[in-house]
C-alpha distance (Angstrom), angle and dihedral (degrees) to the residues before:
residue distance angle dihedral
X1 . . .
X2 3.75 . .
X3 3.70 89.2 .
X4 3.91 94.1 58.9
X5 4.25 105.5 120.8
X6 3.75 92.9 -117.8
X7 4.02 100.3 50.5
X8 3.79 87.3 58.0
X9 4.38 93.2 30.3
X10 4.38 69.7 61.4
X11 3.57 93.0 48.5
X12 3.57 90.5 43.6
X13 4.11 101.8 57.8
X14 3.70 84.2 45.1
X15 3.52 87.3 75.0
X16 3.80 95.3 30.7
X17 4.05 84.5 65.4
X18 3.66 92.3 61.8
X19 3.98 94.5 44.0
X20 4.34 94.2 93.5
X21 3.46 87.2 58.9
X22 3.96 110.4 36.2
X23 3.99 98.2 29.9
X24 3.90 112.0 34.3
X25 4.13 109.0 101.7
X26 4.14 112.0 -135.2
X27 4.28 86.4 -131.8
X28 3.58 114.0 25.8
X29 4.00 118.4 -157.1
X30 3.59 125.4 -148.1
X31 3.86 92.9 -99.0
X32 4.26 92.2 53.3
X33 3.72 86.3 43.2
X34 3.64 88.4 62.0
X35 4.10 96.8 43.2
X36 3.56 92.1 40.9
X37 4.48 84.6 56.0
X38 3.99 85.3 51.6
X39 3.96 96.2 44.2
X40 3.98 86.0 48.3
X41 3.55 92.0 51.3
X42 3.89 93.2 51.1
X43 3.06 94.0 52.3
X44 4.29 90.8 56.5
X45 3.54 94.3 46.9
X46 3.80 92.6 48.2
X47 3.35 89.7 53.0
X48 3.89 89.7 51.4
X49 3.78 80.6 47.2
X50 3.87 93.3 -118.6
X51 4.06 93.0 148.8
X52 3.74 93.6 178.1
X53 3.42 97.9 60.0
X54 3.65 95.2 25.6
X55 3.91 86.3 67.8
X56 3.55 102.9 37.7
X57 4.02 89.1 58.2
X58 3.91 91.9 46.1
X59 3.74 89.2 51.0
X60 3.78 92.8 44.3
X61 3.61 93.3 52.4
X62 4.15 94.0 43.4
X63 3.92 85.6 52.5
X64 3.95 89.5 55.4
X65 3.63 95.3 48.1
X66 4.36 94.6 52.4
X67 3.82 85.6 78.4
X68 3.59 92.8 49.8
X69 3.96 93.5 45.5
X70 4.64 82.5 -139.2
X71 4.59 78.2 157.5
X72 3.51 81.6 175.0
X73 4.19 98.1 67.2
X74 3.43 89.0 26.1
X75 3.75 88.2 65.6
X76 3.43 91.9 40.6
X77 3.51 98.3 60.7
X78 3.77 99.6 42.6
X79 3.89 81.2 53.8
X80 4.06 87.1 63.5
X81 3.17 87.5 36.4
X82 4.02 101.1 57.9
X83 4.08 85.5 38.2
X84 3.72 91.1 64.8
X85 3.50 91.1 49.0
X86 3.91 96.7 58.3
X87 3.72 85.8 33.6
X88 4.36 83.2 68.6
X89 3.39 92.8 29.6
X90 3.58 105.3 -98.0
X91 3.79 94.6 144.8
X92 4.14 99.8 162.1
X93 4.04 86.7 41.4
X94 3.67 88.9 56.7
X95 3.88 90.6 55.8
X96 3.80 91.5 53.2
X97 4.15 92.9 55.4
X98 3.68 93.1 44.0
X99 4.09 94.4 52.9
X100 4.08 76.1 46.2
X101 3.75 87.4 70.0
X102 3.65 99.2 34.7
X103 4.11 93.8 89.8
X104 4.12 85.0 52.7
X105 3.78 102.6 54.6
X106 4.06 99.9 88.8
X107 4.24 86.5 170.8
X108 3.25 150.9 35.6
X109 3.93 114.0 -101.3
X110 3.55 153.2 101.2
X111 3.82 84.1 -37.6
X112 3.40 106.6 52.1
X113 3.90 86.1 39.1
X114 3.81 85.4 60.0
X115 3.81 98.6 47.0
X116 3.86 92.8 56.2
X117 3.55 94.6 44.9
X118 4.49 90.1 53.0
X119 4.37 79.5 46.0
X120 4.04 89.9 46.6
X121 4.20 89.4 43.5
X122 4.14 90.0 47.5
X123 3.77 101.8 42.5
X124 4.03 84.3 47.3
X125 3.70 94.9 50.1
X126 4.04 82.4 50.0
X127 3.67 86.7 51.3
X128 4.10 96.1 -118.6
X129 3.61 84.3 136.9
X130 3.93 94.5 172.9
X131 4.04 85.3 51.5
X132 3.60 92.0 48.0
X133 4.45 94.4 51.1
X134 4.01 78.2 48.2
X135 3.15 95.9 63.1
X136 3.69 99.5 37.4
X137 3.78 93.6 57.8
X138 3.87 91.7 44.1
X139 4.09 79.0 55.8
X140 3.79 82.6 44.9
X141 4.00 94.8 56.1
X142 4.30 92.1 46.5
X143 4.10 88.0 53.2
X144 3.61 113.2 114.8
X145 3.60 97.6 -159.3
X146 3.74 148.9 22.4
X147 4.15 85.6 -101.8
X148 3.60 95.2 54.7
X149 3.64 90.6 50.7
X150 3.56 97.0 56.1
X151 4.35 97.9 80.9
X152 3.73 93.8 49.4
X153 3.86 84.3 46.6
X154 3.73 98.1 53.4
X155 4.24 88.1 39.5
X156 4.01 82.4 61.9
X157 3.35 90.6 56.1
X158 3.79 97.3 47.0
X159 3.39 84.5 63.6
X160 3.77 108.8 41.7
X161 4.03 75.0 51.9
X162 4.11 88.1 56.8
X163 3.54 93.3 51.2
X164 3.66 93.1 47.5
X165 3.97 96.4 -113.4
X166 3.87 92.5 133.4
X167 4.03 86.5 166.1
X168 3.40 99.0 67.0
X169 4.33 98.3 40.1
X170 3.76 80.4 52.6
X171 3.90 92.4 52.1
X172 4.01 84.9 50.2
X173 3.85 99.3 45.9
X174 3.73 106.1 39.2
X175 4.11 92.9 67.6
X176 3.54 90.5 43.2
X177 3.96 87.6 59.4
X178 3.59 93.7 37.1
X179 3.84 102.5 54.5
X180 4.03 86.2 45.3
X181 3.72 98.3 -156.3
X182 3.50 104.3 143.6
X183 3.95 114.9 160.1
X184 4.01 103.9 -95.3
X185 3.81 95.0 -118.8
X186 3.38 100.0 47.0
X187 4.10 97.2 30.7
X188 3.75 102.1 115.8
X189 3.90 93.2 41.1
X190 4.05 95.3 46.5
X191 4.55 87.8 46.3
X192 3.59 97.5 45.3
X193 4.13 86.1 46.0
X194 4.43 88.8 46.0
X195 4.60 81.7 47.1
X196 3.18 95.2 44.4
X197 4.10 97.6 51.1
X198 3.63 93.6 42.0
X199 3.92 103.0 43.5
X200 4.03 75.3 45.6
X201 4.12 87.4 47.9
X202 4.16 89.8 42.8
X203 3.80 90.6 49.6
X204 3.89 98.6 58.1
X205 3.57 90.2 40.1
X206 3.62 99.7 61.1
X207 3.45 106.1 -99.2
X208 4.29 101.8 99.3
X209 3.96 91.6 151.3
X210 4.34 88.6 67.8
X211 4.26 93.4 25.2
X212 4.14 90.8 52.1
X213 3.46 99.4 52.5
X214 4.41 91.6 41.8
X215 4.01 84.5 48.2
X216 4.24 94.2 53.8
X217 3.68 95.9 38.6
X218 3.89 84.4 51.0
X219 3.82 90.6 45.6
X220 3.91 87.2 55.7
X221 3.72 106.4 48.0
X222 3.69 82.2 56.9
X223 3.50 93.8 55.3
X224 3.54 97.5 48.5
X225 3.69 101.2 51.8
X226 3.79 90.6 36.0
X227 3.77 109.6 -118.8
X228 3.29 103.7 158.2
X229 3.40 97.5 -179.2
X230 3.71 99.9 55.6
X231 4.47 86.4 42.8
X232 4.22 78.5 64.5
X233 4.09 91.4 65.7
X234 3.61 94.1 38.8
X235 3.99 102.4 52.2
X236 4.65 82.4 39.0
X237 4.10 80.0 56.5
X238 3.58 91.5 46.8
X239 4.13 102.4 44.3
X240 4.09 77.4 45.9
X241 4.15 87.4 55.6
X242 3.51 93.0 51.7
X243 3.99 113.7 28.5
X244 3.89 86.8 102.6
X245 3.39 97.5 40.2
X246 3.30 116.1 31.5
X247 3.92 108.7 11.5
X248 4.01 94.6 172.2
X249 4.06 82.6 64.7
X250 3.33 106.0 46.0
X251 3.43 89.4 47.8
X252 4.17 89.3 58.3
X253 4.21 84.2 45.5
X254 4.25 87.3 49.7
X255 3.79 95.2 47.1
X256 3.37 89.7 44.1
X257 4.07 90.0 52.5
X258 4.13 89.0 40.2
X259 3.75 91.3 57.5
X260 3.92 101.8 43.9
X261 3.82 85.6 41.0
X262 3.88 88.6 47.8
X263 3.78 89.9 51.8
X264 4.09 95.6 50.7
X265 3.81 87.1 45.8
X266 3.81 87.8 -118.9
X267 3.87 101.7 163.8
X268 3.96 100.3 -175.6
X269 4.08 94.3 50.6
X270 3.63 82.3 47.7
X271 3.38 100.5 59.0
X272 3.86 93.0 41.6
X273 3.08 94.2 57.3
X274 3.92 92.1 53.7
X275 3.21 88.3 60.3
X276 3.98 96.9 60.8
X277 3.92 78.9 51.4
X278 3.41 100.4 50.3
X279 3.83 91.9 44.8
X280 3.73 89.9 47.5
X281 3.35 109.7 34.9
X282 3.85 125.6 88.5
X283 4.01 120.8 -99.0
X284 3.69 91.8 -93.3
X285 3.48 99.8 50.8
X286 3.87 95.0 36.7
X287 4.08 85.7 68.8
X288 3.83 87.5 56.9
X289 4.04 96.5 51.0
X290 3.82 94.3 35.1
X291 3.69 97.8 62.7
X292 3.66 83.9 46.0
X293 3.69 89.3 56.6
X294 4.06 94.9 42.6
X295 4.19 82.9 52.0
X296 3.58 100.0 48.2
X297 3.47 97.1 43.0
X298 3.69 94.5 48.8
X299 3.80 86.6 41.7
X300 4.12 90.7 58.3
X301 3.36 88.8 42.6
X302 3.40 98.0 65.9
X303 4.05 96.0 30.7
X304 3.89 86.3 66.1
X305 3.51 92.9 42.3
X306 3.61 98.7 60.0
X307 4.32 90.9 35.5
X308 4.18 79.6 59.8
X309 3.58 91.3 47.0
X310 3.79 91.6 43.3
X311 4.25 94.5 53.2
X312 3.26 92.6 37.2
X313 4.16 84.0 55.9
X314 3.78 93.8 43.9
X315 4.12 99.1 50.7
X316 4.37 82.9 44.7
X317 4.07 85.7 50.9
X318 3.56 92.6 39.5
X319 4.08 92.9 45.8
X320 3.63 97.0 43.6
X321 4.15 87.1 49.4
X322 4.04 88.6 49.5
X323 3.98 84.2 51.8
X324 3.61 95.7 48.7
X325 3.72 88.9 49.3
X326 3.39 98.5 46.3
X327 3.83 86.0 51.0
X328 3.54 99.5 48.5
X329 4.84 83.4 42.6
X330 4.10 75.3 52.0
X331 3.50 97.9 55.4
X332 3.61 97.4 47.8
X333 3.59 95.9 42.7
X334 3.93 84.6 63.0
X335 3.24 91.6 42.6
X336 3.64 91.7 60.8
X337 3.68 97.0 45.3
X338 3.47 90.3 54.0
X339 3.41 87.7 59.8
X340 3.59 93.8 43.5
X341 3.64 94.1 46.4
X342 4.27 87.1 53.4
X343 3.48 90.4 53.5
X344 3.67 95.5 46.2
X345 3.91 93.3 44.7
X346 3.77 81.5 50.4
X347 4.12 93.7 47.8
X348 3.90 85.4 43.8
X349 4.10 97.0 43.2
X350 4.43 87.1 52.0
X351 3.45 83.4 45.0
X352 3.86 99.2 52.6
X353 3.80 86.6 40.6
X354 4.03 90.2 51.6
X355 3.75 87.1 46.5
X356 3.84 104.2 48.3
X357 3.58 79.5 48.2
X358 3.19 98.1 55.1
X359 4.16 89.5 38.2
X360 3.72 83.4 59.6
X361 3.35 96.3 47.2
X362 3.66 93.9 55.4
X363 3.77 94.3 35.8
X364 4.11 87.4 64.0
X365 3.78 96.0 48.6
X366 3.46 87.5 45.7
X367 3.04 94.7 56.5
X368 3.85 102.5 33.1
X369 4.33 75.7 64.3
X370 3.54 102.3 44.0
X371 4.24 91.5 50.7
X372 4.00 82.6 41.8
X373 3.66 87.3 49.9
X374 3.75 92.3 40.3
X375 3.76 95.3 50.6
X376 4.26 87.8 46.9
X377 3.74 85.2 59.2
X378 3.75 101.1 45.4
X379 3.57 90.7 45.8
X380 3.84 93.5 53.1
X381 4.37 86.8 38.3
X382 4.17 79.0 60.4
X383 3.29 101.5 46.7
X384 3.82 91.8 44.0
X385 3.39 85.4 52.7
X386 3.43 107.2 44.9
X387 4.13 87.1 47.1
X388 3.91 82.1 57.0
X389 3.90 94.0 48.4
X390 3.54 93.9 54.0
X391 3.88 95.3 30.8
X392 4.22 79.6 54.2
X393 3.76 102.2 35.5
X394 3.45 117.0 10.9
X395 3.75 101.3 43.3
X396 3.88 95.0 52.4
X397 4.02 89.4 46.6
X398 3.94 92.9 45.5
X399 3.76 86.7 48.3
X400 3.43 97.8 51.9
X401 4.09 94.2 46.6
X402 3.70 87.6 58.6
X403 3.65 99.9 38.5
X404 3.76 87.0 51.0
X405 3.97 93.8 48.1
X406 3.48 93.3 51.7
X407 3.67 87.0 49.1
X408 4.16 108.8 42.7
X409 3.63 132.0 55.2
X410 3.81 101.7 -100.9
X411 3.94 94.8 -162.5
X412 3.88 88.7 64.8
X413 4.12 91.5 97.9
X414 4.38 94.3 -146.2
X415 4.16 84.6 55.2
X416 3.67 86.7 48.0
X417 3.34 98.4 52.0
X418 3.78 92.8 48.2
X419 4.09 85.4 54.6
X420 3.37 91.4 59.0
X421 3.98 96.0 42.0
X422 3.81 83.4 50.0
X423 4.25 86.4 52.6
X424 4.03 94.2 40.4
X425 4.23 86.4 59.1
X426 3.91 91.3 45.1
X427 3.76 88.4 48.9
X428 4.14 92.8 49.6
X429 3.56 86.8 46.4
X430 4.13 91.8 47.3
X431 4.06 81.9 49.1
X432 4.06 98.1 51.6
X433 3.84 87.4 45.5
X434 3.50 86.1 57.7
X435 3.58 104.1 42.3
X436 3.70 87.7 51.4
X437 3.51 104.7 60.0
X438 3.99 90.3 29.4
X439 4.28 110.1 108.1
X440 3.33 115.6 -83.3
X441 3.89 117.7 -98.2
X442 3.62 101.8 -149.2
X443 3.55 100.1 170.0
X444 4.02 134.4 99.7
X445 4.21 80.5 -38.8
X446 3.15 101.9 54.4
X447 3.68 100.5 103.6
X448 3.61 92.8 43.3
X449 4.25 87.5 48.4
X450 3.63 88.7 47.5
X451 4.19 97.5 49.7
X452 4.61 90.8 44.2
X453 3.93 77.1 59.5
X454 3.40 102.2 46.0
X455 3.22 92.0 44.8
X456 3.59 100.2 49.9
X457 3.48 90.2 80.1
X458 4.36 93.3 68.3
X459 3.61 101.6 109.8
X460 3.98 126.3 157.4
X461 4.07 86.8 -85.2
X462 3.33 101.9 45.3
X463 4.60 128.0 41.6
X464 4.25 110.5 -155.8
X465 3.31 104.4 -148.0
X466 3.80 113.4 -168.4
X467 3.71 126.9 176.0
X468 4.22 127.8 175.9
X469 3.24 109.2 19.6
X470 3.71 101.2 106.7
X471 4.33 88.3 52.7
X472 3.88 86.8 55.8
X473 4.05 114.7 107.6
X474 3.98 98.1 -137.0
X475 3.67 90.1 163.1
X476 3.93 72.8 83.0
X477 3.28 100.7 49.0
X478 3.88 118.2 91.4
X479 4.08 112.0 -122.0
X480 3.92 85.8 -121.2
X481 3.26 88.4 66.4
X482 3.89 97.1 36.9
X483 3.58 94.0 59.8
X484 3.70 95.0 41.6
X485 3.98 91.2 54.1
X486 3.78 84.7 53.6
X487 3.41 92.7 45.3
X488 3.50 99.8 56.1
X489 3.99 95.9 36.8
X490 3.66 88.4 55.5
X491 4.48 82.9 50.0
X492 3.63 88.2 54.5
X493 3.94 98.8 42.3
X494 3.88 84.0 49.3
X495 4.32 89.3 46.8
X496 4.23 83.3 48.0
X497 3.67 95.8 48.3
X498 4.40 95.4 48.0
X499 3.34 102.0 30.8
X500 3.97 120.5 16.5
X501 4.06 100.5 46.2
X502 3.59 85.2 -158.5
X503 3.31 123.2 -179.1
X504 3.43 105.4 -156.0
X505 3.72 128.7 34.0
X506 4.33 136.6 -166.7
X507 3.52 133.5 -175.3
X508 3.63 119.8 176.9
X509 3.55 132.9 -169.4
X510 3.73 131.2 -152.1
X511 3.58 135.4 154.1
X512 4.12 140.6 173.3
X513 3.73 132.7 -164.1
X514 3.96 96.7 -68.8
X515 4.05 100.6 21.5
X516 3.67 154.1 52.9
X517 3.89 128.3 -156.0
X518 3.35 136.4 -171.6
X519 3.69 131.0 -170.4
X520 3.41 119.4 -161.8
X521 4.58 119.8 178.5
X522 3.78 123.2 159.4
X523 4.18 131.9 -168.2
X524 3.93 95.3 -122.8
X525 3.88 133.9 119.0
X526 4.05 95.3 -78.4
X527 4.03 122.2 -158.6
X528 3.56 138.6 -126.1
X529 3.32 118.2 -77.5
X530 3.78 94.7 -116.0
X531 3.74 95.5 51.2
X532 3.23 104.6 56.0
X533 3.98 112.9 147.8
X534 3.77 98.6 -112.2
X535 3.94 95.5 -165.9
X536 3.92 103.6 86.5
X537 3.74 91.9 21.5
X538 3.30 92.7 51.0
X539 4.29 91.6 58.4
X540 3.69 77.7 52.5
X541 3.74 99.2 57.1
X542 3.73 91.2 45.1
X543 3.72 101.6 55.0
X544 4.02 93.4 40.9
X545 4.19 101.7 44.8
X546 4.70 83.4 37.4
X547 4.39 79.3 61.4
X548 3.92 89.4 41.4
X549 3.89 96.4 -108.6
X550 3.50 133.7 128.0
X551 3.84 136.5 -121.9
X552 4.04 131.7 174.4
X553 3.52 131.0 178.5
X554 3.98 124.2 -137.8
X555 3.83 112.7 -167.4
X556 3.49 131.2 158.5
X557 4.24 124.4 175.4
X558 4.29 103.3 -86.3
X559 3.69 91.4 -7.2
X560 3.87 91.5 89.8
X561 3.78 141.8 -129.8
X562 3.90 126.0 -55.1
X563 3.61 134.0 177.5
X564 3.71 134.1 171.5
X565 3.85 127.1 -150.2
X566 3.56 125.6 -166.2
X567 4.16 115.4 174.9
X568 3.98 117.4 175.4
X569 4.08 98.3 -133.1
């Protein structure tokens, strides 16, 4: 009976009274506008009981809402949705739209009440009575209020009265009748429903002198308000009451039921109530009713069929239409990005350009300063050390030439020869100043240049030995690097001659398509390792790794001084 289109068309404008103030957005866009226009219209033409269309425009509008993530509507709709199902009989295709709106329902309330009551009213129609109670008390637990609880409640006790455990629908019913709170605009309909189930539940479980009365007082309530509907279930209950007893009466109570049933075009109180009439009924008239019975059942049958068929159709239409869309929304999303992403590669390629150009920019003036910088320091390195070479050298010589012509008899010829030997090395020594802080000729000279000052630095104490310069291409050899060779050579001959007293000294040159190396060892006292006079060495360092070459020093206390050079030409 529960599956009758009107008992859940009831069920359904129950919830439709709560929709202004559970379902209505505060600022409706374009795209809700539009969902909100289907929902409305589904909700007319279920009214008018056009299913078809009635489903296809509560699907339409749920299918708007998923991009908008409105859970609320979307639930609403599959609600409507799942109730037209059962309403034709699609029990299993009910199921499937309710677990739809499981992943929406974020609390418990008159939603999620509803949802388990539609899965309690299918899995009882399928006769998975234990599912059904399941679902009814989990519809049970979301109700707010004693009211709310009352349908699940009674649907219990449908079912305890189904599988014949009258006890327990009569534990249900009799406090729902007792604490008489029925909801004031629904009150007679909801009692005469609660006397009519448990005179009905009385009746079958042996008590018919407290069920009989319950059943006719139900039976009139009904009558007198006019629900139609609910009249059906009482009269059924009745012919029930007394087919063994009275079979002339229940027949009156099942014709009664067959013809209101026949007018509301519900098929399943129809066909119960054939049956009373068959089982009543004489042989003659049994023929009549039967084939009734045999046509409307094979009639429903293939009514529910097709409506199954049909929603099944519409959600496949209406998914394959979504895809499509979302396709085609794909498509021009990447189209657009595309777009996007050519005008940001553009953005980013004028801005790399504008960058490296500024980079450059920077680079040069950088640069410009740091060689401007660099060529501030080694002028004031040269002239600090040419103040020290003649603060060293020349000032102690000149000294003693005057204090030793003020102090010997210049006209004695050895004493003025030894003046003039004493003159002749302060001269030299004037000369090497000069030619080491003098430019740098690095032209078709430069290897001759570069072996005079080398070898300026043989002296009685200390032999320069200096092998391979002469077989090295310097035509090859970019004057950067030219002067810095000489530069640092001259760093280490200067290092040798303060510091190393070496006896002994070697450079060799060497070189091969790509590189030059030098090798440069002396005989003197050597260092550790880790105290190594940075000062000098560090010049050297500087000018060799700024040309990408390498240098390291090997020292060791009275094993001498090493230091390898490698310049790329």
């Amino acid at each position: 009976m529960l599956r009758s289109p009107f008992f859940c068309l009831l069920i359904v404008l129950f919830f439709l009274s709560c929709k202004e103030k559970t379902v209505v957005s505060p600022k409706p866009d374009p795209t809700r506008v539009e969902a909100y226009k289907h929902r409305d219209e589904g909700i007319l033409n279920l009214q008018n009981k056009n299913y078809n269309n009635a489903f296809y425009n509560f699907n339409k509008s749920k299918i708007i809402l998923e991009s908008s993530k409105d859970s609320t509507n979307i639930v609403y709709n599959l609600i409507q949705m799942a109730a037209i199902q059962q309403i034709n009989g699609d029990f299993y295709g009910s199921k499937e739209t309710l677990t739809e709106a499981l992943p929406y329902i974020k609390k418990k309330d008159i939603y999620s009440v509803s949802i388990n009551n539609f899965f309690g009213i299918a899995d009882k129609e399928l006769s998975l009575y234990e599912d059904a109670i399941y679902y009814y008390n989990k519809a049970l637990q979301d109700s707010e209020n004693e009211v709310l609880k009352q349908s699940p409640l009674n649907n219990i006790a449908v079912i305890y009265i189904e599988q014949k455990k009258y006890d327990k629908a009569i534990q249900i019913l009799e406090p729902i009748l007792a604490k008489d709170i029925f909801p004031k605009d629904e009150y007679i309909i909801k009692k005469a429903r609660i006397l009519d189930n448990l005179g009905f539940a009385y009746s079958k479980n042996g008590m018919p002198e407290k069920g009989l009365p319950l059943m006719t007082k139900g039976l009139a309530l009904r009558n007198q308000i006019d629900d139609f509907y609910g009249s059906i279930g009482s009269n059924l209950h009745l012919a029930e009451y007394y087919s063994s007893s009275n079979p002339k009466k229940s027949n009156q109570y099942a014709l009664e039921a067959y013809k209101t049933a026949t007018k509301l075009r519900s098929i399943d109180e129809r066909l119960k109530a054939l049956s009373f009439l068959i089982s009543n009924d004489s042989e003659t008239q049994n023929t009549g009713y039967a084939k009734k019975f045999v046509f409307l059942n094979d009639s429903i049958i293939t009514i529910r069929n097709n409506y199954k068929n049909k929603f099944a159709k519409i959600k496949y239409d209406s998914k394959k239409e979504k895809d499509e869309n979302q396709k085609l929304r794909l498509e021009k999303a990447e189209n657009l990005l595309a777009l996007q992403k050519a005008q940001y590669q553009k953005i980013l390629f004028i801005i790399g350009i504008t960058s490296l150009f500024l980079l450059l920019v920077y680079l040069r003036k950088y640069y410009q300063n740091r060689n401007r910088i660099e060529k501030i320091e080694t002028a004031y390195n040269t002239e600090t050390r040419i103040a020290k070479d003649i603060h060293d050298e020349l000032a102690n010589d000149v000294f003693n030439a005057i204090a030793f012509t003020q102090t010997q008899p210049l006209e004695n010829e050895s004493i003025k020869e030894t003046l003039v030997q004493k003159l002749d090395t302060i001269y030299s020594r004037v000369r090497g100043i000069s030619r080491e802080n003098n430019d740098i000729d690095t032209g078709i000279n430069y290897a001759k240049n570069l072996k005079e000052m080398l070898s300026t630095y043989n002296s009685t104490q200390t032999n320069v030995i200096i092998n391979g310069v002469d077989k090295i291409n310097w035509d090859s050899v970019e004057d950067l690097k030219k002067i810095a060779i000489q530069r640092v050579l001259h760093e280490l001959m200067v290092n040798m001659k303060k510091h190393s007293e070496a006896s002994v000294v070697s450079i060799k040159f060497n070189s091969n398509s790509n590189s030059l190396f030098i090798d440069y060892s002396d005989i003197g006292k050597g260092c550790e390792k880790s105290k190594i006079i940075k000062n000098g060495l560090q010049n050297m360092e500087n000018r060799i790794l700024a040309l990408k070459g390498t240098i390291t020093f090997d020292t060791e206390p009275n094993k001498g001084f090493k230091v390898k050079i490698t310049m790329p030409k």
